[in-house]
Structures are given as C-alpha cells and as structure tokens.
C-alpha positions in Angstrom: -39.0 -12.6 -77.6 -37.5 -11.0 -80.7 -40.7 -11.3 -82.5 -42.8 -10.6 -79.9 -41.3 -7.0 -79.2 -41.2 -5.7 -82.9 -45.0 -7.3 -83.3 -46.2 -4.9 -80.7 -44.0 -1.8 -81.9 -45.3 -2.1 -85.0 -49.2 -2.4 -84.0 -48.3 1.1 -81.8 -46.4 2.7 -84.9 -47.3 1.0 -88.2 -45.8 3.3 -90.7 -42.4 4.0 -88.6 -38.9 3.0 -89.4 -37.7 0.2 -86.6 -34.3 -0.3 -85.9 -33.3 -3.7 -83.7 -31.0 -2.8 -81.2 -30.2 -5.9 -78.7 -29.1 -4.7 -75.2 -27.6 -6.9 -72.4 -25.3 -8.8 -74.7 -23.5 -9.8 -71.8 -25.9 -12.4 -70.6 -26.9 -14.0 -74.6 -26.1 -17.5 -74.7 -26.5 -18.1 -78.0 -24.4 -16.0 -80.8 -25.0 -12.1 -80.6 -26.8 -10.7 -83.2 -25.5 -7.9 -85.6 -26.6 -5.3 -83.7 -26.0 -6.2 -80.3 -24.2 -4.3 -77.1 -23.2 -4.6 -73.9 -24.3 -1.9 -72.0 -22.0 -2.1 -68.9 -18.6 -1.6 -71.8 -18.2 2.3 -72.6 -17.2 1.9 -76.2 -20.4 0.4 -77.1 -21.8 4.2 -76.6 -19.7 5.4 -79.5 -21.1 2.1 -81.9 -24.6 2.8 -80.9 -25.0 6.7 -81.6 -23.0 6.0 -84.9 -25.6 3.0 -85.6 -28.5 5.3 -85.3 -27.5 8.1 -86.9 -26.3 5.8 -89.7 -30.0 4.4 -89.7 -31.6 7.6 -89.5 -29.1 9.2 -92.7 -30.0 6.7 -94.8 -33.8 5.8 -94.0 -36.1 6.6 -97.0 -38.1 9.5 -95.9 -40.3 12.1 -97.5 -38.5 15.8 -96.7 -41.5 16.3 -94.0 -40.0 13.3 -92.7 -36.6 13.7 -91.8 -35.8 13.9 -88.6 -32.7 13.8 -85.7 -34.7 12.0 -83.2 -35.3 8.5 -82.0 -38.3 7.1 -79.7 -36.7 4.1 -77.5 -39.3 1.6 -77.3 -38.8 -1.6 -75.9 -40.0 -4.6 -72.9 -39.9 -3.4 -69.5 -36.5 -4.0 -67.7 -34.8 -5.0 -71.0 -32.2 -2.0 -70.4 -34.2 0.9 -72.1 -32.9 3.3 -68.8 -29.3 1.9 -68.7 -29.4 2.4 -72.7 -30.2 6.1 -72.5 -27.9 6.7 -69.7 -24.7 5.7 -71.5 -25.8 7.4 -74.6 -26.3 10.8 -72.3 -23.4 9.7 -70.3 -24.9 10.8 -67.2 -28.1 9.4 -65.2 -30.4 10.9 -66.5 -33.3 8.5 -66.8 -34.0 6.7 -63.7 -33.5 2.8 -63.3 -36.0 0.6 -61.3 -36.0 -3.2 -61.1 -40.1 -2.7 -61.0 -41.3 -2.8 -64.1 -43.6 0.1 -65.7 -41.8 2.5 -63.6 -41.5 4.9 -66.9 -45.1 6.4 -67.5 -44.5 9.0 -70.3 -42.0 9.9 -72.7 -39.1 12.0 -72.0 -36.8 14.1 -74.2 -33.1 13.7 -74.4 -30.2 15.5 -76.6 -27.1 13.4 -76.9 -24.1 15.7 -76.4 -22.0 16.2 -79.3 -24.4 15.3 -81.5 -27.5 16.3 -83.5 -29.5 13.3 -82.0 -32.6 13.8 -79.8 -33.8 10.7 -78.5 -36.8 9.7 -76.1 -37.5 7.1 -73.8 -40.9 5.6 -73.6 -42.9 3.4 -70.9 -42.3 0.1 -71.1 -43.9 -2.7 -73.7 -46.5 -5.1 -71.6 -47.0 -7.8 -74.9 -50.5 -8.7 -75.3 -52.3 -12.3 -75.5 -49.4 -14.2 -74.6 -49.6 -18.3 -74.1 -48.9 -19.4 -70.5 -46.0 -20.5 -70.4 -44.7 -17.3 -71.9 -46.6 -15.2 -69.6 -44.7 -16.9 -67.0 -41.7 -16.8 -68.3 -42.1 -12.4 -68.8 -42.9 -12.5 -65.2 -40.1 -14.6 -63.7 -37.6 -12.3 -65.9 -39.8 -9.5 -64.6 -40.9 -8.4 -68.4 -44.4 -7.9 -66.8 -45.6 -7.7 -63.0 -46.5 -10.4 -61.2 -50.2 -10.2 -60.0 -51.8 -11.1 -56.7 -54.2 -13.6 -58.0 -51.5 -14.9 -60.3 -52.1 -18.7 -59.7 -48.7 -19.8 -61.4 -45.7 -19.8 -58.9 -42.8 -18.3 -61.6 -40.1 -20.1 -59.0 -41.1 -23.6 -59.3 -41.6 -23.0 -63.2 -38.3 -22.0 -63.1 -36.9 -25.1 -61.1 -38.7 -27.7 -63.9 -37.1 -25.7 -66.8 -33.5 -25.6 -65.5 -33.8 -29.6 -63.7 -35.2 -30.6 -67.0 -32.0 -28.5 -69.3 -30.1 -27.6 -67.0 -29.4 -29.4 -64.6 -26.1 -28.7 -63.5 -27.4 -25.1 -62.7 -29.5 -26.8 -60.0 -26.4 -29.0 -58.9 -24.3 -25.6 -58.3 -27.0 -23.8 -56.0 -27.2 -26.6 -53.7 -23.4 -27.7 -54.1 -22.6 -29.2 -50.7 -25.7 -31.6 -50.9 -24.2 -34.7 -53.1 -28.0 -37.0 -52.4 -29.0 -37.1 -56.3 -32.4 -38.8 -55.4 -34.1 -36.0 -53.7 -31.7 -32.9 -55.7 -34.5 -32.4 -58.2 -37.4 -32.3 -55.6 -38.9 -28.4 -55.7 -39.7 -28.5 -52.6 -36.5 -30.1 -51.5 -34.6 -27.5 -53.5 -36.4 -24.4 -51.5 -35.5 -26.1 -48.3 -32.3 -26.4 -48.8 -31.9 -22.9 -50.5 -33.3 -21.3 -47.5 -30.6 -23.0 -45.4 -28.1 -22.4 -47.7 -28.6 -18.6 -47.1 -29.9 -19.0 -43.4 -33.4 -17.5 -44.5 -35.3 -17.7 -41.1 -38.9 -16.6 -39.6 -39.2 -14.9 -36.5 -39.7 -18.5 -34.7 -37.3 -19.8 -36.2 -38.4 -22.0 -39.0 -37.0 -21.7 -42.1 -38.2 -18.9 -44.7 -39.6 -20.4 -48.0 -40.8 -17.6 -50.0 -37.3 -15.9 -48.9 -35.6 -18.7 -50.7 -37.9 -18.6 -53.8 -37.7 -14.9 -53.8 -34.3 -15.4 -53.7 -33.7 -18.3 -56.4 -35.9 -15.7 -58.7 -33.2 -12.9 -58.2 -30.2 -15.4 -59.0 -31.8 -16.0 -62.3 -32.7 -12.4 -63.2 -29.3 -11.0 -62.2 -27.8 -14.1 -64.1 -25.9 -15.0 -60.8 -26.4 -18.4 -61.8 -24.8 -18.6 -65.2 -26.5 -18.0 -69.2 -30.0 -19.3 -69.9 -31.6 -20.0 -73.3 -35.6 -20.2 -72.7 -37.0 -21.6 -75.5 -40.2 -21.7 -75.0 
C-alpha cells in the first residue's frame, strides 16, 4: 500500500518534498517502520512535530522555498483526521468512518510552534487490480459502489480461511464441526446467530452478519492482519 500512496502523491505534487509518516502502528503486524506512530499514545505528538520540523530544517530548498507548513496527504480513513487532531491537541478536524468526507483543504497552526499544517481530501488510488480494489474497499480505503459485483465479506472469509485460519475458528468459537467451519455461507449463518441478527419475521439477518464480520476486521476486533496481495 506503501508504494501505492507515495505513487499517487507524487503524480499530484512532482517536485515536492515527501515525508513517510505511518499512522496506526498499533494494528502493524509486521515490524514498524522508522517513522511510525501510534496515534491513540500522547507522546507520539511530541516525536511527530519534532520529525517534521526536523524534515522541513533540513530539506534542500531554494530561499523562495522555505517554508513552516505541511500539506497532509494520505488514503482515506488511514488516520489523516486523528493525525491532525493530536498534533492541534483538540478536535479540530472532523473524523468520519465514510470515506471522502474531507473535500478541501484546511489550515491549521500547531500551538507552540512555528508549524502550519493542512489537511487534504482523501487519496482514491487509480487503476488498481481486483483484488486490490477489493481489498481498499473491505478496509474502507475507497467506497463501496452499488453496482460493485464483488462481495468484500466473502473475499475476506477466503483470505483469512486460507492464512488464517484460526481467526475464523475464534468468531465462531462454540461451533467445534471442522467440516462445515470454512463454508462462507456457513460462517454468515452462524455469525448472525452468534450476535442474534434477526429480520422482522424472524429469520436470521445475513447482510447484518457480513456487515458485521466487515466491521470486526476494520476495527481490528479480530486480531493483526497482513494482506499481501
């Protein structure tokens, strides 16, 4: 995803310094990169404003150039709101699990500081593969469509039976019937009754349970995930 991201900030801003800043440490699997923070601690404001103002004193620029400022660019929902907020230290940019929420950019001074930085709408990458676009819309990186003909829960459910299996075991705990565990549709049902999802007639709710599997995974409710992809 890594790649992906810088790719598209540097089609929008070619000629632009770019600073990698990895947010939601918290839920990496795999060792966290040099410049990486969890959001939700409060010393990781104090490591991040000294980080970019280190970046910015020592960037090659042309006098015209210099600057105090920072544009925060970034996928949707990869923390771009939560970022700001603990840099401000007060809500000051709104938070929204829907992605694109942010339509235009928006300035903010960081108190006791020099630094201005401002947030920016959300990155929708271009010309992705399938099975990446997919994957952006089950981690809600892009919005899902109407006439999207890929079902993002069921993807989900062959990735994790296939390498991670145990992850399926653990939703559905109390059912010990190996043969049928790693059924989709077997999964749903039992996923619905596991949280008594129910229609008004009393049948059990299916896209309450897939809706529901899809916000264990995003909230990471159900434990660290590498996609590799």
């Amino acid at each position: 995803m890594e790649k992906i991201y810088l790719a598209e900030i540097q089609k929008r801003w070619p000629k632009k310094h770019i600073l990698p800043i990895y947010t939601k440490a918290d839920l990496a699997l795999e060792k966290k990169e040099k410049n990486s923070f969890n959001l939700l601690q409060p010393s990781s404001r104090r490591k991040i404003i000294k980080l970019i103002l280190n970046e910015i004193n020592h960037a090659e620029l042309r006098n015209e150039e210099k600057t105090n400022s920072a544009i925060i660019m970034g996928g949707a929902n990869s923390g771009k709101s939560s970022f700001i907020n603990l840099l401000v230290g007060k809500k000051k940019v709104k938070k929204s699990p829907e992605p694109g929420t942010t339509r235009t950019l928006s300035r903010h001074k960081i108190p006791s500081t020099n630094l201005i930085i401002y947030d920016s709408p959300g990155i929708f990458p271009s010309n992705l593969r399938k099975e990446l676009k997919i994957l952006f819309q089950l981690l809600n990186f892009l919005p899902s469509t109407s006439d999207s003909k890929e079902n993002c829960s069921e993807w989900a459910f062959e990735y994790l039976a296939k390498n991670y299996p145990e992850k399926i075991k653990f939703l559905i705990s109390t059912y010990k019937n190996e043969e049928n565990i790693f059924n989709y549709e077997f999964f749903i049902k039992k996923l619905a009754q596991k949280y008594k999802f129910l229609e008004k007639k009393g049948e059990l709710s299916l896209f309450r349970a897939e809706q529901k599997f899809i916000e264990l995974i995003r909230k990471g409710q159900i434990g660290k995930i590498s996609w590799k992809i």
